[in-house]
RODREN-883527 format. One record per residue (C-alpha): chain; x, z, y. Coordinates in steps of 0.05 Angstrom, whole numbers, plus 32768, in hexadecimal, padded with zeros to 4 digits. Example, Ala and Ser with C-alpha at 12.3 -4.5 7.8 and 13.67 -1.06 7.14 Angstrom:
BEGIN
<'A' <80F6 809C 7FA6>> <'A' <8111 808F 7FEB>> 
//
This chain:
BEGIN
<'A' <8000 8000 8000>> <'A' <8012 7FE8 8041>> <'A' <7FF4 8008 8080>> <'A' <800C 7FE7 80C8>> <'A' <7FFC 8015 8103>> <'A' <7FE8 7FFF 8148>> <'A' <802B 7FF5 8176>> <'A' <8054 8008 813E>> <'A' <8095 7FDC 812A>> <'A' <8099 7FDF 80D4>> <'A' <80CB 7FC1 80B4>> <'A' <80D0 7F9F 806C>> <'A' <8108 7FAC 8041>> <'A' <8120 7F9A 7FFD>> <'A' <8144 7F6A 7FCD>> <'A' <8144 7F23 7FC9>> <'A' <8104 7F13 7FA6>> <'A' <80DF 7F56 7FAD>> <'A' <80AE 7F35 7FD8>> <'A' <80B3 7F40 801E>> <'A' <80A6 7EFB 803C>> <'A' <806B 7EF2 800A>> <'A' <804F 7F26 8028>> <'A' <8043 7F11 8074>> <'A' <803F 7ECD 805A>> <'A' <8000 7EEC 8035>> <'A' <7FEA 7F11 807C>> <'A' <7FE0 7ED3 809A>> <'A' <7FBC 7EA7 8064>> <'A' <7FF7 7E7B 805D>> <'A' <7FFF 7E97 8010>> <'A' <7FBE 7EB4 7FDC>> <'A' <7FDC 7EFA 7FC9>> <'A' <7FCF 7F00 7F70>> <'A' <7FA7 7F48 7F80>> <'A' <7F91 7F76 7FA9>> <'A' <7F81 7F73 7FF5>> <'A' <7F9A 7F63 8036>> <'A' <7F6D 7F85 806F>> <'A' <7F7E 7F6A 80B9>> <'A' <7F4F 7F77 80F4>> <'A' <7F1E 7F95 80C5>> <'A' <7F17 7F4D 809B>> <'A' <7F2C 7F46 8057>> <'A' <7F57 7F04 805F>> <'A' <7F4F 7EE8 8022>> <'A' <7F02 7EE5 8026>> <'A' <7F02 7EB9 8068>> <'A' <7EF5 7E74 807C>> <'A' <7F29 7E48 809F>> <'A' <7F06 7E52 80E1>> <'A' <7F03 7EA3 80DC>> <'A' <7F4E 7E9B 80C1>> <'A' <7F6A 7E71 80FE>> <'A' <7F43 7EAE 8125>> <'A' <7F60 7EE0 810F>> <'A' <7FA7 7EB8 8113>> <'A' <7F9B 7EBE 815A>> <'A' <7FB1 7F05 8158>> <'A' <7FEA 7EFA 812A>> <'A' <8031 7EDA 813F>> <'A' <8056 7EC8 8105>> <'A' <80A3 7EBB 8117>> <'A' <80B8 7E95 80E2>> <'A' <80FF 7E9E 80C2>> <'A' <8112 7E52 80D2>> <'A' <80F9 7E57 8119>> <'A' <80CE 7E1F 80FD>> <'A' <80D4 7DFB 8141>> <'A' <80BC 7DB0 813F>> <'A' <8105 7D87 814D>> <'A' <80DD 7D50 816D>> <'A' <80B9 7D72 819D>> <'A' <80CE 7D9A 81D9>> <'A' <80CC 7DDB 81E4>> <'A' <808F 7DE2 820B>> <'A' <8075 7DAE 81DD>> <'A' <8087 7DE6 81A8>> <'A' <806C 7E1E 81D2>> <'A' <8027 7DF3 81DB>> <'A' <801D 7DE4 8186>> <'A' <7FFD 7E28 817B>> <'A' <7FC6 7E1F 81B3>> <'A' <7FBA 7DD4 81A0>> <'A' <7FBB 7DEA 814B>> <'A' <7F85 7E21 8157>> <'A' <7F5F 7DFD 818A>> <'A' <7F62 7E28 81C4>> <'A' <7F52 7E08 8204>> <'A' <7F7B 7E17 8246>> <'A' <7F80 7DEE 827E>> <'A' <7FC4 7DD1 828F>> <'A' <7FD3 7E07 82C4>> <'A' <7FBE 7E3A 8293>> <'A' <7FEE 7E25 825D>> <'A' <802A 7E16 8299>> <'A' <8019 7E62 82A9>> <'A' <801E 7E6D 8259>> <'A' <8059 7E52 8247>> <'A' <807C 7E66 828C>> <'A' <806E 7EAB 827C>> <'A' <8087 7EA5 822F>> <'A' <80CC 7E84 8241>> <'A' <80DD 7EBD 8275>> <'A' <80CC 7EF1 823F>> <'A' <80FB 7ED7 8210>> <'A' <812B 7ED0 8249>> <'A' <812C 7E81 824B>> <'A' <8107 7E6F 8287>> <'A' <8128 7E2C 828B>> <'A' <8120 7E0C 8244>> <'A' <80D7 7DEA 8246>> <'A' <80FA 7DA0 824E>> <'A' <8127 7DAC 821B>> <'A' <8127 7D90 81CF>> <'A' <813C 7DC6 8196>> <'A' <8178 7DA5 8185>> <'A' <8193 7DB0 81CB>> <'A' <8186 7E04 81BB>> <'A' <81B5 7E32 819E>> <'A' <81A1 7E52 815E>> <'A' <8191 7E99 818E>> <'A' <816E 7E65 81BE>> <'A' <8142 7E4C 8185>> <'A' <813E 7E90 816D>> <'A' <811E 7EAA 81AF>> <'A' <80F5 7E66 81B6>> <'A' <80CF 7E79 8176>> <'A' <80C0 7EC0 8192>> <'A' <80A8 7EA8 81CC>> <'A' <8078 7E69 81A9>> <'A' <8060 7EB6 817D>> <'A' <8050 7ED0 81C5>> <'A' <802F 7E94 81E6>> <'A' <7FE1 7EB4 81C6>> <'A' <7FF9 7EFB 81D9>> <'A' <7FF5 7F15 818D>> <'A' <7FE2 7F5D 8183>> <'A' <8014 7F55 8140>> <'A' <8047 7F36 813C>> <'A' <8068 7F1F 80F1>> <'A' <80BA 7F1B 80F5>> <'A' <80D1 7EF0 80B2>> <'A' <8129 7EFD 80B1>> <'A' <812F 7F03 8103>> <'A' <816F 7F00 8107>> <'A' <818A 7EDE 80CF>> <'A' <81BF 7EB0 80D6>> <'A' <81D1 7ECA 8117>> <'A' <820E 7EE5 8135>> <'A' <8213 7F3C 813A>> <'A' <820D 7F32 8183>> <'A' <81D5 7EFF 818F>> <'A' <81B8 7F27 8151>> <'A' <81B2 7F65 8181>> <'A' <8195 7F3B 81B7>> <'A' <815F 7F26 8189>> <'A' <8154 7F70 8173>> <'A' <814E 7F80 81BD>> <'A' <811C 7F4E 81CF>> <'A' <80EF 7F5F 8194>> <'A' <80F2 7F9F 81B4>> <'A' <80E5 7F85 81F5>> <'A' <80A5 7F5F 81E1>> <'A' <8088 7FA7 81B8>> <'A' <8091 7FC8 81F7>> <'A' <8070 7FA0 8228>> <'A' <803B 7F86 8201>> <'A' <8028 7FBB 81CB>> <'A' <8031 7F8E 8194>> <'A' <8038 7FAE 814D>> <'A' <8064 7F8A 811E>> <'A' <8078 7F85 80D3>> <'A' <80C6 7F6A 80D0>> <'A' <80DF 7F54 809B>> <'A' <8132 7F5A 8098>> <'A' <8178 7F61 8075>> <'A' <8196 7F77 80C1>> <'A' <8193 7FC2 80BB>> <'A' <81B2 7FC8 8100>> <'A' <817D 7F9D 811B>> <'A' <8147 7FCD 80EC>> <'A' <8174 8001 810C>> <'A' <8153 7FFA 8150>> <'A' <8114 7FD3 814A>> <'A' <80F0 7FF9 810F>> <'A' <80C8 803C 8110>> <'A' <80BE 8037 80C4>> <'A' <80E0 8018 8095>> <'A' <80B8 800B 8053>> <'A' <80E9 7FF0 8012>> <'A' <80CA 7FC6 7FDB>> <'A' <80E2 7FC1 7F9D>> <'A' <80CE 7F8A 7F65>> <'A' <8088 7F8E 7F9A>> <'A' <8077 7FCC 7FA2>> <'A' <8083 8003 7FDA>> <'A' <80C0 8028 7FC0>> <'A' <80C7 804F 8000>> <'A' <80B7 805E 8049>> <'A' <80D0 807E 807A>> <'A' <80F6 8080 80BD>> <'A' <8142 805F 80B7>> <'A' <8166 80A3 80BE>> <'A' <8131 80B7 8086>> <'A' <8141 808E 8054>> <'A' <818D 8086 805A>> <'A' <8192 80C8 804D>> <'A' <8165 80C8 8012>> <'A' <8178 80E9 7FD4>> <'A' <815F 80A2 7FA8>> <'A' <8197 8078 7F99>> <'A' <8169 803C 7F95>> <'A' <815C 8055 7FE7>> <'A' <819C 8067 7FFB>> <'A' <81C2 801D 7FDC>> <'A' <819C 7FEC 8019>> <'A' <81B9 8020 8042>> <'A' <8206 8020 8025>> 
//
């Protein structure tokens, strides 16, 4: 069991395989979870429509652990996909306003013009965070953050995840390998092992646990 709390930061931890990505993949309809249930603003997600899905989607950013940002279109072409792909209608000034206000959150004020390939991999990495922002989410899904980043743009990226969960109140499930990104960004940590929820607890908590099986992510 797996309870998220409102404006609280959880992250995921465990093994290769143990199921982490499945999960938020399953939180957001992309995957059919085998058993059991997934509850998000009070709706059971596997019992709705495509319509009620894309709704609730609305109030769920999903960064995805590629970025998943389109190489042929710019970034505010980028920014724009999630308004045009759930059908929400803003007029131009609105979406200027939008995407002006996503880039300078992310600390990229300047980038709309630009085409992905031009970005650094942090670039792209803060792009995707702010295309998650561009609905306002009130949760927000982290797949690997900061993987394949360097320790110090890794940081950044931990800091601006912060950044967003303070000024907008998000709550957030993360999942991660980067225990000094964990370090700073989560207020629980929950480990899975072969799928189910080994442990919880806050990071000082469990790295001093008494359970090898704990104390090893933490070694």
């Amino acid at each position: 069991n797996l309870t998220l709390y409102e404006g609280e930061n959880v992250a995921v931890l465990g093994k290769s395989g143990s199921g982490k990505s499945v999960l938020i993949k399953c939180i957001v309809g992309l995957l059919k979870q085998d058993s059991g249930e997934i509850r998000a603003f009070g709706k059971d997600i596997l019992s709705l429509n495509q319509t009620e899905l894309d709704q609730i989607r609305t109030k769920i950013g999903f960064l995805f652990q590629s970025n998943a940002l389109y190489d042929s279109m710019t970034v505010r072409e980028n920014l724009e996909f999630p308004l045009r792909r759930l059908s929400i209608i803003k007029t131009k000034d609105e979406v200027d306003e939008m995407i002006k206000e996503a880039l300078e959150n992310v600390g990229l004020p300047h980038t709309a013009n630009l085409m992905p390939s031009e970005l650094s991999g942090g670039m792209r990495k803060r792009i995707g965070v702010a295309r998650t922002l561009i609905l306002k989410p009130r949760v927000i899904l982290y797949d690997e953050p900061t993987t394949g980043l360097d320790p110090i743009t890794a940081k950044e990226i931990g800091n601006l995840m912060n950044s967003v969960h303070k000024k907008y109140n998000t709550s957030s499930i993360i999942i991660s390998h980067d225990m000094s990104c964990l370090k700073i960004v989560a207020q629980r940590i929950v480990l899975l092992i072969q799928g189910i929820n080994y442990a919880e607890g806050t990071y000082k908590e469990l790295k001093n646990s008494s359970d090898e099986k704990v104390r090893e992510f933490f070694e």
